[in-house]
mmCIF file of the N, C-alpha and C atoms, coordinates in Angstrom:
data_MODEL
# 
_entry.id   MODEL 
# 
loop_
_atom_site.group_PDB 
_atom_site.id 
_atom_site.type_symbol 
_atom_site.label_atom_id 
_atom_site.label_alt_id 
_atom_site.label_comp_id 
_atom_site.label_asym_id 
_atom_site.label_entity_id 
_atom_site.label_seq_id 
_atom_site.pdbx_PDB_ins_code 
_atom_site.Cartn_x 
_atom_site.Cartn_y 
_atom_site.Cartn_z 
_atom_site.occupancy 
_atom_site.B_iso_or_equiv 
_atom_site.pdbx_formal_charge 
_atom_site.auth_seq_id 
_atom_site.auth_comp_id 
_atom_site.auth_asym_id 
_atom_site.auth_atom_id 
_atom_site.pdbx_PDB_model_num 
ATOM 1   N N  . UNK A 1 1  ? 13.685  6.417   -4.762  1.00 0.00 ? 1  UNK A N  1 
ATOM 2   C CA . UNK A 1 1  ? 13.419  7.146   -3.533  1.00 0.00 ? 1  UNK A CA 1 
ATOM 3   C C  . UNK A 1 1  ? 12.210  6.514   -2.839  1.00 0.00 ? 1  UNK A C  1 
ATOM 4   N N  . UNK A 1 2  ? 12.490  6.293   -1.104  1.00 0.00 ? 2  UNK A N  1 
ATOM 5   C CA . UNK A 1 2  ? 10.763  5.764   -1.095  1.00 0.00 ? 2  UNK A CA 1 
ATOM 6   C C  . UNK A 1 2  ? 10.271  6.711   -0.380  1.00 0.00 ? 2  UNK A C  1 
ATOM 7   N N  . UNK A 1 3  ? 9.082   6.025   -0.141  1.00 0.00 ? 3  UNK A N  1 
ATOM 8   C CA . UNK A 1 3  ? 8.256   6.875   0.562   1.00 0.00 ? 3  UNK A CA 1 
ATOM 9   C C  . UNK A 1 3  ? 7.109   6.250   1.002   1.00 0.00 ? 3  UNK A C  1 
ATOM 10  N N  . UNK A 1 4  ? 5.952   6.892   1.657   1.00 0.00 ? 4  UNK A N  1 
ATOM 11  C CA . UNK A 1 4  ? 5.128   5.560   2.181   1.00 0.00 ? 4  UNK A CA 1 
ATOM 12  C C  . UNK A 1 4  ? 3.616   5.887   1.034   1.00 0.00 ? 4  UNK A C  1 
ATOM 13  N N  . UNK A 1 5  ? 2.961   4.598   1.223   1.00 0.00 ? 5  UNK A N  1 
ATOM 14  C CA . UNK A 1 5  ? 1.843   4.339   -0.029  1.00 0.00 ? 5  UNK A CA 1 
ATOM 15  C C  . UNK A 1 5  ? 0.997   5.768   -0.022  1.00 0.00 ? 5  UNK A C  1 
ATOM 16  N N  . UNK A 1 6  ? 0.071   5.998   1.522   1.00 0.00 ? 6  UNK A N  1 
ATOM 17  C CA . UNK A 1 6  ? -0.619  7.007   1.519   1.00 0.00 ? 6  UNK A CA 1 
ATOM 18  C C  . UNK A 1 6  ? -0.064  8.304   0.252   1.00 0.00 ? 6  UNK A C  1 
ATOM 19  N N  . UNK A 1 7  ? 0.918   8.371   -0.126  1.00 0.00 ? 7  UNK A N  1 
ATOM 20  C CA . UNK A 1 7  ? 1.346   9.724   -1.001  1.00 0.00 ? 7  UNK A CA 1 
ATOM 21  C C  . UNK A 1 7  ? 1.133   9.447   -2.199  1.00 0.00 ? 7  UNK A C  1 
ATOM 22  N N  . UNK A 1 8  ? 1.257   8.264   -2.679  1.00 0.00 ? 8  UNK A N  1 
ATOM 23  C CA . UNK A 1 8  ? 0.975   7.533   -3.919  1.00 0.00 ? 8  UNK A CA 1 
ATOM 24  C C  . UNK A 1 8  ? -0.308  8.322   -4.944  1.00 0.00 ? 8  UNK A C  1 
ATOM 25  N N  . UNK A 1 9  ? -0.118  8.811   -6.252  1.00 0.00 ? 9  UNK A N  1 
ATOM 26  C CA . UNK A 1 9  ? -1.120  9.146   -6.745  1.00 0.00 ? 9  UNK A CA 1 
ATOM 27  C C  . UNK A 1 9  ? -1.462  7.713   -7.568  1.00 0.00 ? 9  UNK A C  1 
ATOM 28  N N  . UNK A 1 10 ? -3.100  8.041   -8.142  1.00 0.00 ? 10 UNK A N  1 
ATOM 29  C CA . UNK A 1 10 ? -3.761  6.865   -8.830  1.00 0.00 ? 10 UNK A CA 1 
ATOM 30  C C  . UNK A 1 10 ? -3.202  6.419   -9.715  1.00 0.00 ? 10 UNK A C  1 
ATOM 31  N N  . UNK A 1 11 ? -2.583  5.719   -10.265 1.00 0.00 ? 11 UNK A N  1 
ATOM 32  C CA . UNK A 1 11 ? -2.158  4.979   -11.859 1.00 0.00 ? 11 UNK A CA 1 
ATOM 33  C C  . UNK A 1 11 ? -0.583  4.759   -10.988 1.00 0.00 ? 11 UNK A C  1 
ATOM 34  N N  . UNK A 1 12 ? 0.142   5.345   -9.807  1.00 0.00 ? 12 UNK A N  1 
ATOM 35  C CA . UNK A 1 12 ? 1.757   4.768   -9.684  1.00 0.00 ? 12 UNK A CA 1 
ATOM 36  C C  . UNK A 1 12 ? 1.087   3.762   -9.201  1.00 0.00 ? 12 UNK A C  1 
ATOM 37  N N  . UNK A 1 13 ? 2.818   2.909   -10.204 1.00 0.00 ? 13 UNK A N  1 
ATOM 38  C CA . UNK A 1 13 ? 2.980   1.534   -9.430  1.00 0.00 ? 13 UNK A CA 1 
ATOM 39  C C  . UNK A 1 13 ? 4.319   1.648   -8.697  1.00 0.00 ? 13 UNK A C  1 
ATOM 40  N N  . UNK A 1 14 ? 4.142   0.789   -7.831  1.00 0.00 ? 14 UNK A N  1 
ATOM 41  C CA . UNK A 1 14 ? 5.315   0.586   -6.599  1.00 0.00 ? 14 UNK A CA 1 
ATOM 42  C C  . UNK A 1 14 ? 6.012   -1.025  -6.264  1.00 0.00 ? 14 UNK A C  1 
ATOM 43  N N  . UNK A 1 15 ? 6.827   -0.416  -5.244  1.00 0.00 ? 15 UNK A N  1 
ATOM 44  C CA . UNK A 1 15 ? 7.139   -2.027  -4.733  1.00 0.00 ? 15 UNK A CA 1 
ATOM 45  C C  . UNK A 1 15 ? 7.331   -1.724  -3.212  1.00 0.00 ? 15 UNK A C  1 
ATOM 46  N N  . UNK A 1 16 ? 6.701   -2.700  -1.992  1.00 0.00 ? 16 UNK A N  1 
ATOM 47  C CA . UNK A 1 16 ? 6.809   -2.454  -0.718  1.00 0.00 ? 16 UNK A CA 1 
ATOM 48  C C  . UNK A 1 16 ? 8.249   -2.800  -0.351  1.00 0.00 ? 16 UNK A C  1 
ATOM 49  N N  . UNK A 1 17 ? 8.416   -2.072  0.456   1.00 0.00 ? 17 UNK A N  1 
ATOM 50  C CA . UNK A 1 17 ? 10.006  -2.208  1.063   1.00 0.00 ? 17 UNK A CA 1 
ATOM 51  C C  . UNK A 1 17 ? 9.525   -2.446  2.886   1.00 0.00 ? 17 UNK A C  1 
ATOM 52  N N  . UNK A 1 18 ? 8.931   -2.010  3.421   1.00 0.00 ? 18 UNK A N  1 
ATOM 53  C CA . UNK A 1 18 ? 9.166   -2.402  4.555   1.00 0.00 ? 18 UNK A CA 1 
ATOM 54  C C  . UNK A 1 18 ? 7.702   -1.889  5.218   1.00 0.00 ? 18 UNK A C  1 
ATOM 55  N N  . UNK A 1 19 ? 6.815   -2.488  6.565   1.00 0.00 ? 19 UNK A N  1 
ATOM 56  C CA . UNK A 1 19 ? 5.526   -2.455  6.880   1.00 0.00 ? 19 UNK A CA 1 
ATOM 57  C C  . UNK A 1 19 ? 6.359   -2.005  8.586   1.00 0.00 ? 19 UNK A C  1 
ATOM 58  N N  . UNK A 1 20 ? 5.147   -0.674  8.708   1.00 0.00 ? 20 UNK A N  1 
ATOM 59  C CA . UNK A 1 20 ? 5.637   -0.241  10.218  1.00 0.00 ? 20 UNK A CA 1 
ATOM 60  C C  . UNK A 1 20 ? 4.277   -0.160  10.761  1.00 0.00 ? 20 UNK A C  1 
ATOM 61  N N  . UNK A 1 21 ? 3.624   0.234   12.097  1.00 0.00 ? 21 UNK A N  1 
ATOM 62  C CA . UNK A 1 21 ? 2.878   0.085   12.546  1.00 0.00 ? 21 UNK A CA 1 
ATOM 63  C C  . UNK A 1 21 ? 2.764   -1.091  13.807  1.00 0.00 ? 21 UNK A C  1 
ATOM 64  N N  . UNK A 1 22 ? 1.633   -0.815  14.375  1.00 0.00 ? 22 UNK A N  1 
ATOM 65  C CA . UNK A 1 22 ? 1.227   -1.476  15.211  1.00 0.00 ? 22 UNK A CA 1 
ATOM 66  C C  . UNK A 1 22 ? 1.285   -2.998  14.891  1.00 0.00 ? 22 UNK A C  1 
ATOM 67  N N  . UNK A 1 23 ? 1.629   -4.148  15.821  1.00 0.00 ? 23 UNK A N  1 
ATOM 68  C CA . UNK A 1 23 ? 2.083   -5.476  15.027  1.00 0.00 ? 23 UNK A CA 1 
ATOM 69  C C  . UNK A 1 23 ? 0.781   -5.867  14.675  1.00 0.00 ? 23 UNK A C  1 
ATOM 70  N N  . UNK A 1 24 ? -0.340  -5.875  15.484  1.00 0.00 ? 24 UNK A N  1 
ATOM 71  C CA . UNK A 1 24 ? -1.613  -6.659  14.982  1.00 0.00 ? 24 UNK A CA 1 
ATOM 72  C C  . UNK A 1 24 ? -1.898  -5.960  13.778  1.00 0.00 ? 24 UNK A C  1 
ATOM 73  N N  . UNK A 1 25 ? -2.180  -5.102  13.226  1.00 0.00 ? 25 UNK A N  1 
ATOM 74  C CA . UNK A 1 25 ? -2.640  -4.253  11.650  1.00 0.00 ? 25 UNK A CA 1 
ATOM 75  C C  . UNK A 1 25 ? -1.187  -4.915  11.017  1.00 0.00 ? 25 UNK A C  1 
ATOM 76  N N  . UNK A 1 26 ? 0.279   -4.825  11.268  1.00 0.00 ? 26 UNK A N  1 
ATOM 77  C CA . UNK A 1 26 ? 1.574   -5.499  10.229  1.00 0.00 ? 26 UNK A CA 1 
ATOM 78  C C  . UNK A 1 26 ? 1.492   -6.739  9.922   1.00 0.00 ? 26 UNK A C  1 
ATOM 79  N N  . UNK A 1 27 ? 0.749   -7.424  11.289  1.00 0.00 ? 27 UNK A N  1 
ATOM 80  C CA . UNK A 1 27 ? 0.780   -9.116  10.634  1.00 0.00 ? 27 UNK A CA 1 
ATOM 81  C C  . UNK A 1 27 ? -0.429  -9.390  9.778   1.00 0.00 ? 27 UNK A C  1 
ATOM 82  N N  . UNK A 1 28 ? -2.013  -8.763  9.929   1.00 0.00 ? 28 UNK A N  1 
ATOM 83  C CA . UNK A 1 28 ? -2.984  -8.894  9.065   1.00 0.00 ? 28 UNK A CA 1 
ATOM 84  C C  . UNK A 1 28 ? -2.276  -8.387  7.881   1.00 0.00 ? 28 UNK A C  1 
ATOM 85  N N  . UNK A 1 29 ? -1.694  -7.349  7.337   1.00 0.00 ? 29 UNK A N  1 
ATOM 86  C CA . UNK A 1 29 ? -1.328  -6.812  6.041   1.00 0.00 ? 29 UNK A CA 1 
ATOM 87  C C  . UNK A 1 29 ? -0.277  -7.760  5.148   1.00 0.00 ? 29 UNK A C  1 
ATOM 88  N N  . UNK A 1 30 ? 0.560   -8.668  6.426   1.00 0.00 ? 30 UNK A N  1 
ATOM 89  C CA . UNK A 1 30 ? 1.375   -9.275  5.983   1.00 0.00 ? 30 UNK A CA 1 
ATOM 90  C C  . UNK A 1 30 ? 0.609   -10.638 5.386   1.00 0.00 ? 30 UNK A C  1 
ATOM 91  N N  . UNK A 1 31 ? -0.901  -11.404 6.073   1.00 0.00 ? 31 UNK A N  1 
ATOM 92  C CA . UNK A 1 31 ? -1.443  -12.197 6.244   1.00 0.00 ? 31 UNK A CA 1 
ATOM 93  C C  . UNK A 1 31 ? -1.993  -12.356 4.739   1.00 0.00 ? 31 UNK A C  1 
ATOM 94  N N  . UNK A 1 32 ? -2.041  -10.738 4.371   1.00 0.00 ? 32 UNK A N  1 
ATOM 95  C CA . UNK A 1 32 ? -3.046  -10.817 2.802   1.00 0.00 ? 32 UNK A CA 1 
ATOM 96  C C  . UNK A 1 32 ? -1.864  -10.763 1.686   1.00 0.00 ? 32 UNK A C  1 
ATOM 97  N N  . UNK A 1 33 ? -0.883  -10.519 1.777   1.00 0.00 ? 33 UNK A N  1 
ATOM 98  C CA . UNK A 1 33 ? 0.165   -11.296 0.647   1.00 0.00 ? 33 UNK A CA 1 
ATOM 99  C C  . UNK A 1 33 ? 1.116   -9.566  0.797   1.00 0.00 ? 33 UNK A C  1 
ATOM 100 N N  . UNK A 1 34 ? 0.714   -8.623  1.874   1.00 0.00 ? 34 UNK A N  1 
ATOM 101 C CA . UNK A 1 34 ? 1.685   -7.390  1.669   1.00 0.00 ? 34 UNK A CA 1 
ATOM 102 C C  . UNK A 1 34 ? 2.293   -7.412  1.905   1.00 0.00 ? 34 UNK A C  1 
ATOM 103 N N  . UNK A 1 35 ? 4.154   -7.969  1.663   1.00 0.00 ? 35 UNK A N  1 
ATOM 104 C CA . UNK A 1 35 ? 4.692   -8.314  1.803   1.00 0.00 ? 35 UNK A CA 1 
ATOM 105 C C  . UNK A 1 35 ? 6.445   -7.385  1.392   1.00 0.00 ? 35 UNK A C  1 
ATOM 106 N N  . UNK A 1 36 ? 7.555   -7.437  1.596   1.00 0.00 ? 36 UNK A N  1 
ATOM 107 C CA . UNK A 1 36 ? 8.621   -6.672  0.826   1.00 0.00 ? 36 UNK A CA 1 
ATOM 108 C C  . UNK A 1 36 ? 8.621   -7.113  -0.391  1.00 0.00 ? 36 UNK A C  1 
ATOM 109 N N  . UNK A 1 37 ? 9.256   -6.271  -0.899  1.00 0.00 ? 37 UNK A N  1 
ATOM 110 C CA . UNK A 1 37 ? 8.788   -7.155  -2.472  1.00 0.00 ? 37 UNK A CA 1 
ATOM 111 C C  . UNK A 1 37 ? 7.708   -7.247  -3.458  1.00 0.00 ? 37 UNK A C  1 
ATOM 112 N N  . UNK A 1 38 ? 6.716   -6.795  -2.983  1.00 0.00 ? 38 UNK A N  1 
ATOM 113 C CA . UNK A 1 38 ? 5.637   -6.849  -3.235  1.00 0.00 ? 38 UNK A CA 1 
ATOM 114 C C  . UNK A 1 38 ? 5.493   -5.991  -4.193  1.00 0.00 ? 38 UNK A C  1 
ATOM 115 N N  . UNK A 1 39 ? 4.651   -6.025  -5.777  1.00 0.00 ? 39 UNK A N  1 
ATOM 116 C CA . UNK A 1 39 ? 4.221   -5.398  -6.594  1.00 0.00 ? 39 UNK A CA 1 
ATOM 117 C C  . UNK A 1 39 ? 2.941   -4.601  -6.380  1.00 0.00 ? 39 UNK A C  1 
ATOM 118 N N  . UNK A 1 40 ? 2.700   -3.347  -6.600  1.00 0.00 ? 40 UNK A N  1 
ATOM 119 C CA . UNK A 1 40 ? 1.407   -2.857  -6.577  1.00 0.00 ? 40 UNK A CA 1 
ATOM 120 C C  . UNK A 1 40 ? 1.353   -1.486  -7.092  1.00 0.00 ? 40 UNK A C  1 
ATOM 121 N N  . UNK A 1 41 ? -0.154  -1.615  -7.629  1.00 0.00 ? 41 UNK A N  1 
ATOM 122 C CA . UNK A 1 41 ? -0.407  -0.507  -8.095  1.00 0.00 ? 41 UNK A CA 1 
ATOM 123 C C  . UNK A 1 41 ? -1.514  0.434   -7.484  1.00 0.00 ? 41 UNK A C  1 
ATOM 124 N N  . UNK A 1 42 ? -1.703  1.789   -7.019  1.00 0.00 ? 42 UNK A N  1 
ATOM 125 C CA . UNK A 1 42 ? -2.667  2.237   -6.687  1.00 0.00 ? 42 UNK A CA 1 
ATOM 126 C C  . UNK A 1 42 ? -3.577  2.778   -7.813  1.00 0.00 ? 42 UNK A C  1 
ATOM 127 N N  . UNK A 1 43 ? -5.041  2.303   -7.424  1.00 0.00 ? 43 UNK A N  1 
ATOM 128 C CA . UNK A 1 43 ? -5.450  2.196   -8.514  1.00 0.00 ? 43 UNK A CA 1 
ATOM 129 C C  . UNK A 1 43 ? -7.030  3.713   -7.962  1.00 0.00 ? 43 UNK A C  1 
ATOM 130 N N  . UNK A 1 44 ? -7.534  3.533   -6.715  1.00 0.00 ? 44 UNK A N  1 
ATOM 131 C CA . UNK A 1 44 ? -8.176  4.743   -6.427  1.00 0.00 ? 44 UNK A CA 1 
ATOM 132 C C  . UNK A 1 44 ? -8.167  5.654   -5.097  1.00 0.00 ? 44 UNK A C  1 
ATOM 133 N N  . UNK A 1 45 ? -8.142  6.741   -5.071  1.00 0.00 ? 45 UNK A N  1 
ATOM 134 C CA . UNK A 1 45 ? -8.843  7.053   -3.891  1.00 0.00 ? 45 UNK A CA 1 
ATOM 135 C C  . UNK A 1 45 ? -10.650 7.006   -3.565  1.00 0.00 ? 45 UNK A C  1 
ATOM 136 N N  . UNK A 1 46 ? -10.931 7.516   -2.316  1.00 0.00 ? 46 UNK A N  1 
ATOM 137 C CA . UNK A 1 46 ? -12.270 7.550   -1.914  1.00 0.00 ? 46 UNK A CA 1 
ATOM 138 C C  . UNK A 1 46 ? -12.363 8.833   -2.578  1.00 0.00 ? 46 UNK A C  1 
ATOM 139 N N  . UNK A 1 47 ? -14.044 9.473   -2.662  1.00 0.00 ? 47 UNK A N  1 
ATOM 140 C CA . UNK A 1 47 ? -13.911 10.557  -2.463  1.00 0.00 ? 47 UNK A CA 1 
ATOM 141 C C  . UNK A 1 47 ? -13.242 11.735  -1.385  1.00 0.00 ? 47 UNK A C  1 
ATOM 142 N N  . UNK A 1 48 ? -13.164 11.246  -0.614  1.00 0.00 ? 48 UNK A N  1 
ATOM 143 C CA . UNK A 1 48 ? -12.495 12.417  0.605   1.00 0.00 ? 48 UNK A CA 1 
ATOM 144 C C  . UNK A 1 48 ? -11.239 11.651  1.395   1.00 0.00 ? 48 UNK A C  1 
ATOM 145 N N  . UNK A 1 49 ? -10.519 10.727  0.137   1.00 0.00 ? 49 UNK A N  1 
ATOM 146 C CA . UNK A 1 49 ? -9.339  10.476  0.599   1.00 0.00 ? 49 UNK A CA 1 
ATOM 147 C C  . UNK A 1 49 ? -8.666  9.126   1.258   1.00 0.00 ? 49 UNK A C  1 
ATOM 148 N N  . UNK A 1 50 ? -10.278 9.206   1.586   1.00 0.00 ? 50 UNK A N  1 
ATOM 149 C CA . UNK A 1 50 ? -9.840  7.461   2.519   1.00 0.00 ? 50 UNK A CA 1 
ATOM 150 C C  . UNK A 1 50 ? -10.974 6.341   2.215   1.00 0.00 ? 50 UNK A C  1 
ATOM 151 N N  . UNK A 1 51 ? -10.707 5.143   2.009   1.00 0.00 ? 51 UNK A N  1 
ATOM 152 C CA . UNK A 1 51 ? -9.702  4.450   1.812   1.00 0.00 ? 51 UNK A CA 1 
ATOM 153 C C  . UNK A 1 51 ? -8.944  4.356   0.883   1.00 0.00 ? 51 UNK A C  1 
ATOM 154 N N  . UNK A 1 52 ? -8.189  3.894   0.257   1.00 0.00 ? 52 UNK A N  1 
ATOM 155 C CA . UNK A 1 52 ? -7.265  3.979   -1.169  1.00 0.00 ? 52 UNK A CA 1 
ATOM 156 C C  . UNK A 1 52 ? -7.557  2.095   -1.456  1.00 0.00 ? 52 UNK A C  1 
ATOM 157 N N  . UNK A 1 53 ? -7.623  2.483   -2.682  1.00 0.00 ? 53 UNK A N  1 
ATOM 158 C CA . UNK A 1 53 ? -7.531  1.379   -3.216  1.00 0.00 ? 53 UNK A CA 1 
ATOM 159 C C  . UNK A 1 53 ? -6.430  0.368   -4.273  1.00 0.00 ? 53 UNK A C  1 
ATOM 160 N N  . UNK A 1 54 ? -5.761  -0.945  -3.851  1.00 0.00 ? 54 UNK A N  1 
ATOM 161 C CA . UNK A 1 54 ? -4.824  -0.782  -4.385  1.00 0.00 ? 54 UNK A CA 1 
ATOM 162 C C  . UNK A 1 54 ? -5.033  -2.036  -5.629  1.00 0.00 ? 54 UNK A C  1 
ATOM 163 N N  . UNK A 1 55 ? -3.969  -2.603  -6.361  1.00 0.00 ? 55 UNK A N  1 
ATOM 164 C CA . UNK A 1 55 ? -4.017  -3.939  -7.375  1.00 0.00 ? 55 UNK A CA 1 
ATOM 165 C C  . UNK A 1 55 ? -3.059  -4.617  -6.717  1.00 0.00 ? 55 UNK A C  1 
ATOM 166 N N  . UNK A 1 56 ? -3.039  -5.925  -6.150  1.00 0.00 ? 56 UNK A N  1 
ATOM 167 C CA . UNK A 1 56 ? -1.727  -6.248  -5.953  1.00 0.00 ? 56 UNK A CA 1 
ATOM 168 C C  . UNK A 1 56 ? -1.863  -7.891  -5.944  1.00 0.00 ? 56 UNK A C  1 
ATOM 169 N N  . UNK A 1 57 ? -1.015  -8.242  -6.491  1.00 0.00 ? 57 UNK A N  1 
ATOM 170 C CA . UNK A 1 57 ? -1.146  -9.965  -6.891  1.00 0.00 ? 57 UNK A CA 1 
ATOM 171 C C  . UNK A 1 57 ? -2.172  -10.664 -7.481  1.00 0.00 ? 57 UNK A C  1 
ATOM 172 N N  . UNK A 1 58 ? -2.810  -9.589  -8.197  1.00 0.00 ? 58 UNK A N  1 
ATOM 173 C CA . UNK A 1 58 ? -4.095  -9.725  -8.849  1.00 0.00 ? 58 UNK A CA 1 
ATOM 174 C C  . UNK A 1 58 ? -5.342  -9.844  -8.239  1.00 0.00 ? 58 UNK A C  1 
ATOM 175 N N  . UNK A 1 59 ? -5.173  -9.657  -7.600  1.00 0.00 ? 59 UNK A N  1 
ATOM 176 C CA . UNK A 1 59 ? -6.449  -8.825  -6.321  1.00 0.00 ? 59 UNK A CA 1 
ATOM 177 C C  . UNK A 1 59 ? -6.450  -7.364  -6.412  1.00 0.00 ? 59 UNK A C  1 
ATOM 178 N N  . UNK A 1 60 ? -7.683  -7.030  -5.871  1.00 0.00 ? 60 UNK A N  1 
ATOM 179 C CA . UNK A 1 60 ? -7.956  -5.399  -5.154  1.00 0.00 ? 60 UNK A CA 1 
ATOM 180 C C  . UNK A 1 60 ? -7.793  -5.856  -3.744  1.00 0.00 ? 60 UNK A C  1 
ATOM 181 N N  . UNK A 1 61 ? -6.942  -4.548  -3.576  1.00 0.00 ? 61 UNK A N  1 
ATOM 182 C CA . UNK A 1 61 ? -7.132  -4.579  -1.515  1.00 0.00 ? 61 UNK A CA 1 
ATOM 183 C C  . UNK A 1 61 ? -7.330  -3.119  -1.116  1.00 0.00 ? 61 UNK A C  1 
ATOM 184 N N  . UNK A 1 62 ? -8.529  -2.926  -0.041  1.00 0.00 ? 62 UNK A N  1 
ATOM 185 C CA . UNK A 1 62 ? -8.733  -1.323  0.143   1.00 0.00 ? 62 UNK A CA 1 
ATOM 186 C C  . UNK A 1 62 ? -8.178  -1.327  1.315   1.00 0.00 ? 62 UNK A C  1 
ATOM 187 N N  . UNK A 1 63 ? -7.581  -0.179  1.689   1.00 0.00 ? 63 UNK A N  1 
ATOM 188 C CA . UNK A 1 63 ? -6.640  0.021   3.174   1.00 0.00 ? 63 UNK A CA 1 
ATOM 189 C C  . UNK A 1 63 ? -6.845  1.125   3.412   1.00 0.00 ? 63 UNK A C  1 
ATOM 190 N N  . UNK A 1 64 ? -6.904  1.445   5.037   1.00 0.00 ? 64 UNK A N  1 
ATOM 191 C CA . UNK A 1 64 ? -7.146  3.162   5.385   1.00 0.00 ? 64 UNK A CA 1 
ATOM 192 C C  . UNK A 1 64 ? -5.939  3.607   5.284   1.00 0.00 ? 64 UNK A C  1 
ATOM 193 N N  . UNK A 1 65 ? -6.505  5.268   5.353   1.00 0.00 ? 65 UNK A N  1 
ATOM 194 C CA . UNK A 1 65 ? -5.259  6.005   4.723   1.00 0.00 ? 65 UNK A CA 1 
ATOM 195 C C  . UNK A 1 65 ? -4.263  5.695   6.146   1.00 0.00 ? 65 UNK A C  1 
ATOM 196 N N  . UNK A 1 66 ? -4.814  5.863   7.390   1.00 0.00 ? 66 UNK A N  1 
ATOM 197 C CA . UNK A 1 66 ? -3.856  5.312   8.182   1.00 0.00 ? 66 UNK A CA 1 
ATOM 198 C C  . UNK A 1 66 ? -2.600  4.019   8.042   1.00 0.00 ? 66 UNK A C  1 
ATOM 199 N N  . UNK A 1 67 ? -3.441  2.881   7.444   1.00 0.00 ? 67 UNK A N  1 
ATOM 200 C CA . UNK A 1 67 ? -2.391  1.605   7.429   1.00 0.00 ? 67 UNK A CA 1 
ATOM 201 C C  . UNK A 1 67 ? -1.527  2.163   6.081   1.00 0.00 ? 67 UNK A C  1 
ATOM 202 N N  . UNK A 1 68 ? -1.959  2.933   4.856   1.00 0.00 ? 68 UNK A N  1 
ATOM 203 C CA . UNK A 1 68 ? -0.792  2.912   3.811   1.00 0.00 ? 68 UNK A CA 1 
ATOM 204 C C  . UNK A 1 68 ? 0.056   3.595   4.285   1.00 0.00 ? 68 UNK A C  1 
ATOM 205 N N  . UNK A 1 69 ? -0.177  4.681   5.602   1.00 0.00 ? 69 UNK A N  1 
ATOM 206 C CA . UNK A 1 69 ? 0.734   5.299   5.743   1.00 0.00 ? 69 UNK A CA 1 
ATOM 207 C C  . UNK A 1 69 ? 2.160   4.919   6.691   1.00 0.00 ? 69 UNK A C  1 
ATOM 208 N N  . UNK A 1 70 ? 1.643   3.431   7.056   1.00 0.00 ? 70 UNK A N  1 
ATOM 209 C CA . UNK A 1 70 ? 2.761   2.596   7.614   1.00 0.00 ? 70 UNK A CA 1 
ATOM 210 C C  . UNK A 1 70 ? 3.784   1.754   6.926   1.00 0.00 ? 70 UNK A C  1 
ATOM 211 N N  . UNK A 1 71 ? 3.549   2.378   5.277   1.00 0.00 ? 71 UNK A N  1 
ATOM 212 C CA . UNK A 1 71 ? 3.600   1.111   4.121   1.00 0.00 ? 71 UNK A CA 1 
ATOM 213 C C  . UNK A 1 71 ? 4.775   1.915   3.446   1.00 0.00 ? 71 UNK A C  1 
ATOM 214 N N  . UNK A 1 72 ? 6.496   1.729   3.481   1.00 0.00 ? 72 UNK A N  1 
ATOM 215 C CA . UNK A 1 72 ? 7.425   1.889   2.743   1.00 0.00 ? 72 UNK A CA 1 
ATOM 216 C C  . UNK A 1 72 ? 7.320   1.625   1.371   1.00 0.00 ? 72 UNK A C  1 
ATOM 217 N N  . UNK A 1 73 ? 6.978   2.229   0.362   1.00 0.00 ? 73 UNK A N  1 
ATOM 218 C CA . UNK A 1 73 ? 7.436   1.832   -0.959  1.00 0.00 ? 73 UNK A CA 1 
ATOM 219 C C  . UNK A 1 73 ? 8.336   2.422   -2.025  1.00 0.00 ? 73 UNK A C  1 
ATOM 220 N N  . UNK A 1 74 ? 8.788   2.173   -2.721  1.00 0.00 ? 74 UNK A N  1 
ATOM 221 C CA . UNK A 1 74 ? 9.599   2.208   -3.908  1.00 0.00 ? 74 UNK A CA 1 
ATOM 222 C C  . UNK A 1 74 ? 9.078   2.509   -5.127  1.00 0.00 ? 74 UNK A C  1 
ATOM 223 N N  . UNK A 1 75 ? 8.457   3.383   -5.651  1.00 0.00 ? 75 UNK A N  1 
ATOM 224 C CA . UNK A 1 75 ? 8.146   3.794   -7.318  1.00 0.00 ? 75 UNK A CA 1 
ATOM 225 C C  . UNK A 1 75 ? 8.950   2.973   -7.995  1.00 0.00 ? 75 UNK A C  1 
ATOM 226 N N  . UNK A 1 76 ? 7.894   2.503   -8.909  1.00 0.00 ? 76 UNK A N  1 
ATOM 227 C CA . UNK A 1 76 ? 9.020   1.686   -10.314 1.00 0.00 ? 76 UNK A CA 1 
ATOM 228 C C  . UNK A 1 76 ? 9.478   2.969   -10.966 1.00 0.00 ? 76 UNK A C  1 
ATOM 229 N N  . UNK A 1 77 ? 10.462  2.852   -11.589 1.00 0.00 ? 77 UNK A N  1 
ATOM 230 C CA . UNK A 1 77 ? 10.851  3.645   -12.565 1.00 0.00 ? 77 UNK A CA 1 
ATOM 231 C C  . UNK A 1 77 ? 9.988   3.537   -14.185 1.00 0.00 ? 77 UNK A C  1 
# 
């Protein structure tokens, strides 16, 4: 089932399926390796929610809760 990252609790891992939003914020996200396909795990929130922090290609990447919420993903099973 997907759904977009922002809902994601700490420790799921996912896979991106598709990036919506404004094109300048889709092509920077796309620029840093966020891609379909893409493996990741959310790994924190802020205290009050924003930014989230994620693992992905063996990097950390922090994103506002706004951009994850442009972010299709897929729960691994």
């Amino acid at each position: 089932m997907s759904q977009t990252l922002d809902t994601l609790k700490p420790g799921d891992e996912a896979v991106v399926l598709e990036l919506q939003g404004d094109p300048e914020t889709t092509e920077r996200l796309m620029e840093m390796g966020l891609i379909a396909g893409t493996a990741l795990k959310v790994l924190k929130y802020a205290p009050l929610g924003d930014p989230i922090e994620i693992l992905m290609r063996g990097y950390h990447l922090t994103l506002r809760k706004a951009e994850a919420a442009g972010i299709t993903v897929e729960l691994k099973a």
